[in-house]
C-alpha positions as CSV (number, residue, x, y, z in Angstrom):
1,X,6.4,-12.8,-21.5
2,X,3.1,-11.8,-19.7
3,X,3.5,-11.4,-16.3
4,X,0.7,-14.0,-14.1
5,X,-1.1,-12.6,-11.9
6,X,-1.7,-14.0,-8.3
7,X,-5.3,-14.6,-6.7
8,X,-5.0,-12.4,-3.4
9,X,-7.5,-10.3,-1.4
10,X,-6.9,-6.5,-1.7
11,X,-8.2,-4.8,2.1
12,X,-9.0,-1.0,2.0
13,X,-5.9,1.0,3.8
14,X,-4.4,3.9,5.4
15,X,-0.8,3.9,5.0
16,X,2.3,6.2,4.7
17,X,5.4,6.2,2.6
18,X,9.1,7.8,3.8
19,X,10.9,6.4,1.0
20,X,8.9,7.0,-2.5
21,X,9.8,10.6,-2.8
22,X,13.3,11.5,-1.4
23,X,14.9,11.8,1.8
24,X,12.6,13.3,4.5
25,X,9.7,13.2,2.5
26,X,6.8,11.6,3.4
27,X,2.9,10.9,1.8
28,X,0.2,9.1,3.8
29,X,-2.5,7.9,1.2
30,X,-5.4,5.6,1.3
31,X,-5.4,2.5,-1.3
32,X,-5.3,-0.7,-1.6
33,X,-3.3,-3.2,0.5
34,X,-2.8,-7.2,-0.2
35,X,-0.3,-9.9,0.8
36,X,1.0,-11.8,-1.9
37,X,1.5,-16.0,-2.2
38,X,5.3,-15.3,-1.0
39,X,4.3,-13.1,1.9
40,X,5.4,-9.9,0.7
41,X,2.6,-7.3,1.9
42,X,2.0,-4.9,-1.1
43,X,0.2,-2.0,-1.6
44,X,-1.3,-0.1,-5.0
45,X,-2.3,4.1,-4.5
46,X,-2.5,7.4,-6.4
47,X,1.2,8.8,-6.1
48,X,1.2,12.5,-5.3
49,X,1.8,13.1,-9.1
50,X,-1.6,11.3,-10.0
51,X,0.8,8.0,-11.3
52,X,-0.1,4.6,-10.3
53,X,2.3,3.1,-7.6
54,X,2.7,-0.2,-6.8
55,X,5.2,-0.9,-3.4
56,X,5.9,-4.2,-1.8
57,X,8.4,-2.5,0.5
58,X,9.1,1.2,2.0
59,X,5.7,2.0,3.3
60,X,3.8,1.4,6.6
61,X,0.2,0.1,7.1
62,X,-1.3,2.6,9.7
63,X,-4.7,0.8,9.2
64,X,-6.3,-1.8,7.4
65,X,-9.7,-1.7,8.8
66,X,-12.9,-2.4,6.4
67,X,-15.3,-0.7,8.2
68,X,-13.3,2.1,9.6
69,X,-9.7,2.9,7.5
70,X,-9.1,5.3,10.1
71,X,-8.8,2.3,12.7
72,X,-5.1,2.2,13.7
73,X,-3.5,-1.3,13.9
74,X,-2.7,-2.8,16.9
C-alpha cells in the first residue's frame, strides 16, 4: 500500500539529536523541519553517515528562523 503523503510546510532548521546515535551521543544538523496534520513536529537531515533520516521524536529544534537558522527559539 502506498503510503499518502500530507500537505505540510517544511521551515529551514537548526536542530540537535541525543538519541539517533547511542547513549551520550549527540549530532546538531541543519535540515528541514515540519509539523504534520496530527501535530507531531518532524524533521528530515543528512545523518552523520550521509543516510537520509526522517524523526518525529528525539531531537530538539534549536531554531527555526527563515532568514537567520542561527536565530535561537524563544
Amino acid at each position: 500500500m502506498a503510503q499518502q503523503k500530507e500537505n505540510r510546510k517544511t521551515y529551514n532548521f537548526h536542530g540537535i539529536t541525543k538519541s539517533r546515535y547511542g547513549q551520550g551521543v549527540h549530532y546538531e544538523v541543519f535540515g528541514h523541519a515540519y509539523v504534520r496534520s496530527d501535530g507531531r513536529v518532524c524533521a528530515w537531515f543528512a545523518g552523520r553517515d550521509r543516510d537520509a533520516i526522517e524523526l518525529c521524536e528525539g531531537f530538539r529544534v534549536l531554531s527555526r528562523s527563515r532568514t537567520n537558522p542561527n536565530e535561537e527559539v524563544p
